[in-house]
Each structure stands twice: as C-alpha cells, then as structure tokens.
C-alpha positions as MATLAB code, in Angstrom:
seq = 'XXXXXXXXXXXXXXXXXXXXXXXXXXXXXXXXXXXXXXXXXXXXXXXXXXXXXXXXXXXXXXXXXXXXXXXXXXXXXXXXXXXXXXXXXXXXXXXXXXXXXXXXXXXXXXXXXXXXXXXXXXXXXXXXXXXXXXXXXXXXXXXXXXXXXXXXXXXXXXXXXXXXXXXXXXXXXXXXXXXXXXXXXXXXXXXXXXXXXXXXXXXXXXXXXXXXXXXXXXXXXXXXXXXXXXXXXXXXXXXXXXXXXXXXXXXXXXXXXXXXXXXXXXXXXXXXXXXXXXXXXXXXXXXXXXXXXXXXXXXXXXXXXXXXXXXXXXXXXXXXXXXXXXXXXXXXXXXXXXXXXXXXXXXXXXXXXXXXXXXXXXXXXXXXXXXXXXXXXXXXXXXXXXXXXXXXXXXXXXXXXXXXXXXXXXXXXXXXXXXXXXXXXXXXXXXXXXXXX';
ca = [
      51.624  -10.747  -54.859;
      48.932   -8.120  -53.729;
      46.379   -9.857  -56.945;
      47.189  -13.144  -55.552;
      46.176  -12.117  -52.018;
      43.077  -10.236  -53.075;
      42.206  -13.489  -55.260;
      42.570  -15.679  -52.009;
      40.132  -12.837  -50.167;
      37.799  -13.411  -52.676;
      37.674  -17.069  -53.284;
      36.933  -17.221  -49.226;
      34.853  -14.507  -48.799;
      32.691  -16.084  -51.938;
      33.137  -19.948  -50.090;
      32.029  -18.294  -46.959;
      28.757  -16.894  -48.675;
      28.190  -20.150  -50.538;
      28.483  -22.104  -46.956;
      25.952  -19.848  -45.184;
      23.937  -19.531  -47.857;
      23.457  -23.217  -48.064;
      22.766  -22.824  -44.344;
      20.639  -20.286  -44.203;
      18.402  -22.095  -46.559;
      18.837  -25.600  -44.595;
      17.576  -23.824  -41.635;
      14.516  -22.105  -43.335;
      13.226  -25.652  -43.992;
      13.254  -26.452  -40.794;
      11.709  -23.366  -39.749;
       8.581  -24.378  -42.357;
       7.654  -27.541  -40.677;
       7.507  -26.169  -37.017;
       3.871  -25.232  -35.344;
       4.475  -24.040  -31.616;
       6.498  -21.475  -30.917;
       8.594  -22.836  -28.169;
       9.875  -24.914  -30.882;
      10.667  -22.551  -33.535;
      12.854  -20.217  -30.404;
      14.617  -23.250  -29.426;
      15.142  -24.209  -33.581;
      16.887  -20.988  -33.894;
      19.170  -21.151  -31.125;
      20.415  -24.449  -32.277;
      20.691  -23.754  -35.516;
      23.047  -20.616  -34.927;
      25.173  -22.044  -32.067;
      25.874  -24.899  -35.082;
      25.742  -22.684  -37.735;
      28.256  -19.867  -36.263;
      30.216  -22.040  -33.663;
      29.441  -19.710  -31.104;
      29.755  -20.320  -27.242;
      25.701  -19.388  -26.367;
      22.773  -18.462  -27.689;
      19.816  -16.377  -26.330;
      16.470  -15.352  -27.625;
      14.002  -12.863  -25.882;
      10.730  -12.107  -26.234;
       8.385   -9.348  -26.088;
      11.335   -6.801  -26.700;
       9.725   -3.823  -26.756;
       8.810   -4.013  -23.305;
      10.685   -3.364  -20.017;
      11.160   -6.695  -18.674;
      12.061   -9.560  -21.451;
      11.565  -13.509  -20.520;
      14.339  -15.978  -21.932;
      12.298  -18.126  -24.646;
      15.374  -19.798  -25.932;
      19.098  -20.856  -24.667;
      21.652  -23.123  -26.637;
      25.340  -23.352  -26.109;
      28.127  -26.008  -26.625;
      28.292  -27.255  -22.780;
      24.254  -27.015  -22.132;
      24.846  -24.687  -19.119;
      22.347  -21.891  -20.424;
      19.133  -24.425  -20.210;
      18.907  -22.836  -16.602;
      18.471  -19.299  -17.582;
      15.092  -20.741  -19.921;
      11.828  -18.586  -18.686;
      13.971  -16.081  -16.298;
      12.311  -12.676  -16.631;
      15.077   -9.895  -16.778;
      15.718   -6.612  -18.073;
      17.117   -6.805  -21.679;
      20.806   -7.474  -21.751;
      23.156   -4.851  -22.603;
      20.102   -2.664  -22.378;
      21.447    0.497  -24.793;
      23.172   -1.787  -27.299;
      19.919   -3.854  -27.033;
      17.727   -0.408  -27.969;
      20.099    0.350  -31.174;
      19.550   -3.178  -32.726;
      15.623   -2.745  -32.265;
      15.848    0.790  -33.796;
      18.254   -0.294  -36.697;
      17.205   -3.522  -36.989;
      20.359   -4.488  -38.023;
      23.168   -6.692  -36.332;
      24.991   -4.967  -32.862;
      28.650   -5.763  -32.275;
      30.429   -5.513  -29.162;
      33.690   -6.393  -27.655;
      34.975   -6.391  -23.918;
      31.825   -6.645  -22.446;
      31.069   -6.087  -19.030;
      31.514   -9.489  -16.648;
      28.223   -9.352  -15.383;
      25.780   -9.153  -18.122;
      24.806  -11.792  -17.807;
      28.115  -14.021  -18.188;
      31.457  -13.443  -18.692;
      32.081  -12.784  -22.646;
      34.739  -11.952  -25.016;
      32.225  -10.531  -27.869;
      28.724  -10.095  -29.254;
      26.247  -10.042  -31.096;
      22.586   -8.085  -31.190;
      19.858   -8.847  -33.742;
      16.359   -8.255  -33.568;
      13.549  -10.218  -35.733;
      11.033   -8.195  -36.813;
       7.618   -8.799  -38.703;
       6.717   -5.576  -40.810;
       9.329   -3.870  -39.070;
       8.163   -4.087  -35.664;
      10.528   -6.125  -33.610;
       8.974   -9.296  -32.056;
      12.440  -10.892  -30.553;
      16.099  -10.477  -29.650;
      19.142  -13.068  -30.393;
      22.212  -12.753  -28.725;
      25.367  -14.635  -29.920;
      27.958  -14.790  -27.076;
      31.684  -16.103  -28.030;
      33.036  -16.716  -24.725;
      36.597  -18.078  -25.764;
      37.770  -15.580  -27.351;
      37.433  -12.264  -29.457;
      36.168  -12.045  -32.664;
      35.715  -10.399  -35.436;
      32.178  -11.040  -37.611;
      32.416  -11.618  -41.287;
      30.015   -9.728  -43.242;
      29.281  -12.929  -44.541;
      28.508  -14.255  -40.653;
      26.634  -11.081  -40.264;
      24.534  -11.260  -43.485;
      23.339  -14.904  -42.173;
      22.204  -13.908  -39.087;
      20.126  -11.030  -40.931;
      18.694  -13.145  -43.389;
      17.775  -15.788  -40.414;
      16.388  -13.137  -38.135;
      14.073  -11.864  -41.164;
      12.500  -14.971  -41.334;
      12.770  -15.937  -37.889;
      10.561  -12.959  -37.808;
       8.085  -13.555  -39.855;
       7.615  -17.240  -38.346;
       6.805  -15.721  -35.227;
       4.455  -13.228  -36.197;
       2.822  -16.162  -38.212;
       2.743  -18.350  -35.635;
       1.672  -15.398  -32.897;
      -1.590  -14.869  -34.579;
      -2.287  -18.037  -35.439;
      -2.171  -18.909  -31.785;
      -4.185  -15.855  -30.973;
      -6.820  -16.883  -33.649;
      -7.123  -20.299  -32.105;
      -7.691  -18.957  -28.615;
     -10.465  -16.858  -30.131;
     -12.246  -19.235  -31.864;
     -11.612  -21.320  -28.496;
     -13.488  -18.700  -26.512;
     -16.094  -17.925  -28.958;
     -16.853  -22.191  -28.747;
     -16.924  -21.965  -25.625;
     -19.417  -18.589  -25.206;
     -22.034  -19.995  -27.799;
     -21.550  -23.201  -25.700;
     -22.301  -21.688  -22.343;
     -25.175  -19.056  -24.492;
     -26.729  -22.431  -25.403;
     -26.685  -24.184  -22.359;
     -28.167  -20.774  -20.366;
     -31.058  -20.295  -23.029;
     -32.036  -24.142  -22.600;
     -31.694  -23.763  -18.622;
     -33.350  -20.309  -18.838;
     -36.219  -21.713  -20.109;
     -37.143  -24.074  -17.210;
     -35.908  -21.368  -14.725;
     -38.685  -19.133  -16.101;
     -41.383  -21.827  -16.732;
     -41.032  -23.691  -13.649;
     -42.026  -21.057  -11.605;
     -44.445  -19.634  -13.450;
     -46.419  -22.900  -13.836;
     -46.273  -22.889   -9.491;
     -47.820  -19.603   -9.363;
     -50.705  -20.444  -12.282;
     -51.246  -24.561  -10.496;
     -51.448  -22.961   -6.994;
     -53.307  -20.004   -7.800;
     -55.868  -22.048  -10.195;
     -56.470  -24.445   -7.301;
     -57.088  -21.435   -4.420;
     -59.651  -19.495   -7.342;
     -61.302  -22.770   -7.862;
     -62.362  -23.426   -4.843;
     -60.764  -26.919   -4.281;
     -59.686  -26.093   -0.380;
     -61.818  -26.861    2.556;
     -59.083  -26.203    5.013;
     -57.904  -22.933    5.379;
     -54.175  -23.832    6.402;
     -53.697  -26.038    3.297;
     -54.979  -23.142    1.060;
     -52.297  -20.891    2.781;
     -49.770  -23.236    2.262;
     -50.432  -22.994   -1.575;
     -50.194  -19.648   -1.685;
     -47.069  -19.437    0.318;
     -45.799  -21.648   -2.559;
     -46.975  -18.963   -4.817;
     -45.417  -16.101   -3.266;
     -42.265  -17.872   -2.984;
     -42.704  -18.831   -6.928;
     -42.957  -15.451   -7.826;
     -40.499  -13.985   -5.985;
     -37.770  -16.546   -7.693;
     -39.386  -15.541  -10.868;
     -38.934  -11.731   -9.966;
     -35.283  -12.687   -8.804;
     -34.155  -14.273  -12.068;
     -36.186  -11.358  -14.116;
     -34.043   -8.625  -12.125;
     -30.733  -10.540  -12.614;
     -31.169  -10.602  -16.521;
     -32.429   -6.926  -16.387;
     -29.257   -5.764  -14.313;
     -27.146   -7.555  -16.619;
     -28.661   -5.698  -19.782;
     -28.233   -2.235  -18.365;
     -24.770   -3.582  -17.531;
     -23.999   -4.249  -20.605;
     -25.030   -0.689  -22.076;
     -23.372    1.064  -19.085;
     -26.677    2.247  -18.008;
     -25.851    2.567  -14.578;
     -22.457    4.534  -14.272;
     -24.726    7.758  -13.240;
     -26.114    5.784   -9.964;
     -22.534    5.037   -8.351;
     -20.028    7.086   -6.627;
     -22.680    8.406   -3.669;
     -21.513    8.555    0.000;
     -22.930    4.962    1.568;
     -22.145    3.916    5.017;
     -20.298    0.550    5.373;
     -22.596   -0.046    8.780;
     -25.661   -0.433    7.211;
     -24.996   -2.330    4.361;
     -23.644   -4.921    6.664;
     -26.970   -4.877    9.158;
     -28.923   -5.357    5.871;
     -26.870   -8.310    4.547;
     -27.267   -9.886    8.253;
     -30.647   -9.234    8.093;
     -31.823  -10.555    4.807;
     -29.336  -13.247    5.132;
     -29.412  -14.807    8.638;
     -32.608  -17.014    8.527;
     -31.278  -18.624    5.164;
     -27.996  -19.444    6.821;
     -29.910  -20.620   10.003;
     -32.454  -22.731    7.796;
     -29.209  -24.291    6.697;
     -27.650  -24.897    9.981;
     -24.682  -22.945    8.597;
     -22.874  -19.998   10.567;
     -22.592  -16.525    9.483;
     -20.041  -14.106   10.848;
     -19.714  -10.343   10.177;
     -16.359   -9.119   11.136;
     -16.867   -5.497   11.193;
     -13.599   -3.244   11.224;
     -13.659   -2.225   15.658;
     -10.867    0.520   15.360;
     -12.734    3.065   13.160;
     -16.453    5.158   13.457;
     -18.462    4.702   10.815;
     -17.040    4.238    7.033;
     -18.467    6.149    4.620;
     -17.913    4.249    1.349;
     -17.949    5.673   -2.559;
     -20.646    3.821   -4.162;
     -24.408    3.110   -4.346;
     -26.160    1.973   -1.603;
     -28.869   -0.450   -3.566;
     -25.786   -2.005   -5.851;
     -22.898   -2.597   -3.211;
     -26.272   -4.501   -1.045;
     -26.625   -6.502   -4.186;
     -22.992   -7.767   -4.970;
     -23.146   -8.510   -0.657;
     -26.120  -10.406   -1.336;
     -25.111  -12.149   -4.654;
     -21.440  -13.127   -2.709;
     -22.696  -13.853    0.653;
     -25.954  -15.539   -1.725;
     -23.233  -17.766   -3.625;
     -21.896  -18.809   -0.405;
     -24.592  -19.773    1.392;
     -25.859  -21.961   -1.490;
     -22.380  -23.732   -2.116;
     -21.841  -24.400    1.727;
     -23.300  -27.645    3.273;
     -21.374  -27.509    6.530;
     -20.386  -24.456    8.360;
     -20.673  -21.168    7.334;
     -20.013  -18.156    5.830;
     -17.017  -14.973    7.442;
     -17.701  -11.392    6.197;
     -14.438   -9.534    6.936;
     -13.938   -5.850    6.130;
     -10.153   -3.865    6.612;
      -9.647   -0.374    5.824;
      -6.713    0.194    3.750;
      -5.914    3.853    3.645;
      -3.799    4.686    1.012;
      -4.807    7.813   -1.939;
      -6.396    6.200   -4.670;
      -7.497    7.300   -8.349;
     -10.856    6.182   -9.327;
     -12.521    7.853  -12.670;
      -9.837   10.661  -12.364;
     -10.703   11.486   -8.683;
      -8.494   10.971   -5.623;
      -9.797    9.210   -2.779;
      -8.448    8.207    1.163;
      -7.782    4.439    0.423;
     -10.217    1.338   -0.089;
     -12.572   -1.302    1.845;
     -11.491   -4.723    1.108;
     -14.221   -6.705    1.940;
     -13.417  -10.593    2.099;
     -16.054  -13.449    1.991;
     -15.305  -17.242    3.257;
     -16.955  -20.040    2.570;
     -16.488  -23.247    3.650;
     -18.360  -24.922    0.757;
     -17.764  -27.102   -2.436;
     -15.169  -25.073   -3.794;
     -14.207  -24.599   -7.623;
     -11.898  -27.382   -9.354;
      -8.869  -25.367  -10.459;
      -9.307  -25.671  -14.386;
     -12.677  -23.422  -13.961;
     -11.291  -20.827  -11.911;
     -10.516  -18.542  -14.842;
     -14.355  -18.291  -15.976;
     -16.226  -18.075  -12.810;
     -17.096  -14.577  -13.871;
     -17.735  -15.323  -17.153;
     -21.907  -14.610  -17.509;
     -23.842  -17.435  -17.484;
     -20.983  -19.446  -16.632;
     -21.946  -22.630  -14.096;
     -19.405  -25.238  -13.083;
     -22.452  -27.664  -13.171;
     -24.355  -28.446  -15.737;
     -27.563  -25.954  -14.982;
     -30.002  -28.531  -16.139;
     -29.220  -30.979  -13.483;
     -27.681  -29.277  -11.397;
     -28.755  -29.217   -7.822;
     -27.519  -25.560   -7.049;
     -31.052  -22.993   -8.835;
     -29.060  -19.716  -10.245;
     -28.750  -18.173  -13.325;
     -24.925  -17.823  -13.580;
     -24.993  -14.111  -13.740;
     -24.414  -13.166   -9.784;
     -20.788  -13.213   -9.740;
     -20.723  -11.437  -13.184;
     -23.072   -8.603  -12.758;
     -21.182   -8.304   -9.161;
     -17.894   -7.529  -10.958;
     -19.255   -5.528  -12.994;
     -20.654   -2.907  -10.458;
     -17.586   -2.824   -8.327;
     -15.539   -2.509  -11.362;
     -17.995    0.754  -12.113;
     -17.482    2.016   -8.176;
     -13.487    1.580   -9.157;
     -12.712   -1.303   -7.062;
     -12.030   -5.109   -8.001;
     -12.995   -8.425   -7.601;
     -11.246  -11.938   -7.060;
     -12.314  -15.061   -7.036;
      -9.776  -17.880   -4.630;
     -10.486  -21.740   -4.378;
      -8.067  -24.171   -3.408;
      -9.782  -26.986   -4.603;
     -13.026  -29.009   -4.751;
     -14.732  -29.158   -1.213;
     -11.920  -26.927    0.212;
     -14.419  -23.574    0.215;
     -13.647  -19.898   -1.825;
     -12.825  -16.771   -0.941;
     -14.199  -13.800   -2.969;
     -12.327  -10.623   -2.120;
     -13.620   -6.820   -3.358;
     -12.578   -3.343   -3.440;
     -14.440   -0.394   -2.892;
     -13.451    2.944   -2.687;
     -13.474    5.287    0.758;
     -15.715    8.217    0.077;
     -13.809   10.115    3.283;
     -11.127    9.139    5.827;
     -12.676    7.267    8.813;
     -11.700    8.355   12.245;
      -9.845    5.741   13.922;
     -11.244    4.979   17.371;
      -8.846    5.033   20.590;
      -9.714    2.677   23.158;
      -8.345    3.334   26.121;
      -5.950    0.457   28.148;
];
C-alpha cells in the first residue's frame, strides 16, 4: 500500500514538473518578443497569477534601495491596478532582505493584516542579473493557506532567472539609447554653436575694421557722424570682448581652473549696487522695470564666494532677463535662510537664495531640462532675434555650483516669464536688525 502511495507521489510530483515546465518555457517566449520594460513587469505578473492561480501579484523595482515603486500588479478581481507606481517601503521588509541575500524563494504564512493586504500566505523572489538583484515578486494567496510545491517553487526560480536577465537586457539597452540620444543631440547643438559662433565673431569684427577703415581714411567731414562710427566701433568690440570672455570662462570651467578664486568673504550690498548700476540704463532703454528687493531685517551679508564671479552669474541672470522681457520688468529678491550648511567639508550659518523674475517669453516646457546645457538656445541662433552665445546660464551654474550653492531654472510656459533661483553660501551670521514699533 505504502509503494502504491509513493508511486501516486511520484507520478504527480513528475506531472506537476512536466506542467510547469511546459509553462515556464511558454512564458519565456513571450518574454523574447517584449521591448519596453513596463511590458515585460506587467508580462510576468500575468503570467504567474495564471500560471500559479494565485490571488495577486506584485513586482518592485529598484530593490536594493530604501523606497521601492510598484512596476507591476495582477490579480484575479483587478483590484491591485491601483497600487501601480505607489512608492513604498519594501513589503515585509526583513523577509524581503533574506530573498535578496539568498536569492532564493521566501515563504510565509499568517502574515500581518496590514502589509499591504490581508493574506493567508506568501511568496518572496528576487530576479537578479549576475547576481545582483534588479526586482522583487510577491505571490499573495488570499483565500486560503498554502503550502508551495517544490515543483511551484522551482517555476518561480527558473522565471525569476530569466525575468532577470530580461531586465538587465532591457535596462541597458534603454540606457544606451538615451546616450546615444544625448550624444545626437550635443553634436547637434556643437554644430549649430560653431556655425552661429562664426557670425557672432565675424560680424563684429567686420564693424570695428568698416568703421574704423572709414574714420582712418578720411571719408568724414562732419565731426558728429565720425563719432557716431566710432561709437559703433566701441560698441562692436566690446560684444566681441563679451563673447571672447564667455568662451574663455567656460574653458577654465571646464578644467576647474577657478576653484582657488571662490570661497572669499563678499558683501551681498555691493554686488547688488553693481548689478543696478550696470544694469539700469539697459532696462530703462527697454522701457522695462527693474526691482531689487534687498533683505530690510539684517546689516550687511557677508556672502562665501568671489566677488568678480557671483557679479557675473547676477549679470548673466538679470542679462537673460532683460533680453527675454518685452514688457515689464525684471524682481531681484534675496532671503536669508539661516540654517548650518556643509559646503567643501566646511560648516557655514545658512544660505542667500537669491530669486530673479522675469516677465518675458518664457521656456516651452519640453526645453526646460536643457536650458543649462552649454550652448544650448531654444531658438535657432542663426535667426534668432535674441544675440548670445548660449553659455550664460551654463557657466552661471557652474560657478555657484563651485561656491556650493545651486541653481534652478522655473517657466510655466511660453510668454508666461521664468524664475531662476540660486544658492550661495553665508560666509558669517548677519545681525538681524530691530526696528523699533
């Protein structure tokens, strides 16, 4: 009677691993024809909710960190579809940590009610690609306990292997296609600045040479009109000097030839009179508005940085706005922010958040991403009506990045204006003024 019984163990056990086997490879070929990712997550889910009859299915992502993001969800009554994209801590968290170490399938019964539904077992796997785990599946039966064959659990093993490898495959192929993507696109906009480039550097070069060769010549009998040409020279040549500088600063930039210059006690007071200063007639000439908000509650703020930079990334923001802006003007606002900060390994009082509002052309959302990209130009430079090389905003990062602050760049739209906000370190706590009632 026991032979009999072992026999019947046997024949099921080997029907068992002939149905699963013929699974496993069913869903394999369905795994081959899939390109996106999404897909392949959501492929998996279905196939073991149908494969294993379970009650759900869920697949995480990026297991290895803290917080894990629900990539797939399948179950019998379709009530897990909410749950798709939720960011959450991984389920089961210690269980969750054994079946990334082993790599192997988890089981658990009488699981708590709350994590994250009410179930009567489950089970842990992790894919992995060269063992390094790049997902988690969860199989929740909800109905009722059970017990996994080691047929059931050899299936899921074998799937999660592959699963695995499909991921990682389809992972870098993704990340090779965004690479090639951005290295289009930078020979694109490399192109675009060395045929602009050229016509920024002739143009006004051939001003300064026609005016110059006309005053040397002779050709003038009025005095006025001879000034008037070498006005137009001067202002040539000071446009040439201002697109020399701007690919000079972005060289040394680039070799981190200027980290020895920053971190110098500046006062936030004077940088602002010189930005009004060199800034005012332009905005006037423009009929535009420019506002300095200075911070009234505090004596003078002593900033970390370097005087001569921090007066160019004002003049290259406050520049930018001016130039974008037909109507209205330009708001300089400054708030202290004292909180202990760590910049280069050194502790400092807080931060200057210095905002700048426009109320220009704006950026069209889908070029928000690479307005700090160098030479980057939302219009085409060659006809474009705005002169510039595309390096302000990206030499500007740069140096506050070097002085330990930051730099964002806000648009809600096309002719709804920008907001460029930046960080820079305080090199001492300002006194905060009292004023009396």
């Amino acid at each position: 009677m026991k032979m009999i019984q072992v026999m019947c163990n046997q024949y099921t056990q080997n029907t068992h691993n002939t149905q699963y086997n013929q699974l496993l490879l069913e869903a394999i070929a369905r795994l081959r024809s899939i390109q996106e990712l999404p897909e392949l997550y959501e492929q998996t889910a279905h196939s073991l909710t149908a494969a294993l009859g379970v009650s759900k299915c869920l697949i995480l992502d990026r297991p290895s960190s803290q917080f894990c993001t629900v990539v797939a969800a399948s179950d019998r009554e379709g009530s897990s579809a909410s749950m798709l994209g939720q960011e959450t801590i991984k389920f089961n968290e210690i269980y969750a940590q054994k079946a990334l170490t082993s790599l192997h399938p988890i089981t658990l019964k009488n699981l708590p009610s709350d994590r994250p539904f009410p179930a009567q077992s489950l089970m842990i796997m992790a894919t992995s690609y060269h063992q390094e785990p790049n997902a988690l599946i969860y199989l929740y039966q909800c109905d009722r306990p059970r017990s996994w064959t080691e047929a059931e659990l050899d299936f899921v093993a074998q799937l999660a292997a592959q699963v695995g490898y499909y991921i990682a495959h389809l992972t870098m192929q993704q990340e090779l296609e965004a690479s090639q993507k951005k290295v289009k696109q930078a020979t694109s906009t490399i192109e675009k600045f060395l045929q602009n480039i050229s016509d920024k550097l002739r143009n006004p070069m051939n001003a300064i040479i026609g005016s110059l060769t006309l005053v040397l010549d002779d050709v003038f009998d009025d005095p006025e009109e001879q000034r008037e040409f070498i006005q137009d020279a001067h202002r040539s040549s000071l446009e040439l000097l201002h697109i020399i500088n701007d690919l000079l600063h972005f060289s040394n930039l680039r070799h981190n030839q200027m980290s020895k210059e920053l971190g110098k006690p500046v006062k936030l007071s004077k940088i602002l009179k010189e930005v009004e200063r060199l800034t005012q007639a332009r905005a006037e000439h423009q009929n535009l508005y420019l506002n300095i908000i200075k911070p009234s509650n505090y004596d003078d703020i002593i900033l970390s940085a370097n005087e001569s930079r921090l007066l160019q990334v004002f003049l290259n923001v406050v520049g930018n706005g001016i130039k974008f802006t037909h109507s209205g003007g330009v708001t300089i606002t400054c708030e202290v922010i004292t909180e202990p900060a760590i910049v280069h390994h050194q502790e400092y009082p807080g931060w200057v958040e210095i905002r700048v509002n426009d109320t220009g052309i704006g950026v069209p959302s889908e070029y928000l991403p690479r307005v700090f990209e160098p030479f980057f130009q939302v219009h085409d430079p060659r006809t474009s009506p705005y002169p510039g090389t595309g390096l302000g905003l990206s030499i500007s990062k740069k140096l506050i990045e070097l002085m330990g602050g930051e730099v964002h760049f806000y648009s809600m739209g096309e002719g709804l204006g920008s907001t460029t906000i930046f960080t820079v370190p305080l090199y001492q706590t300002p006194l905060k003024i009292y004023r009396a009632a």
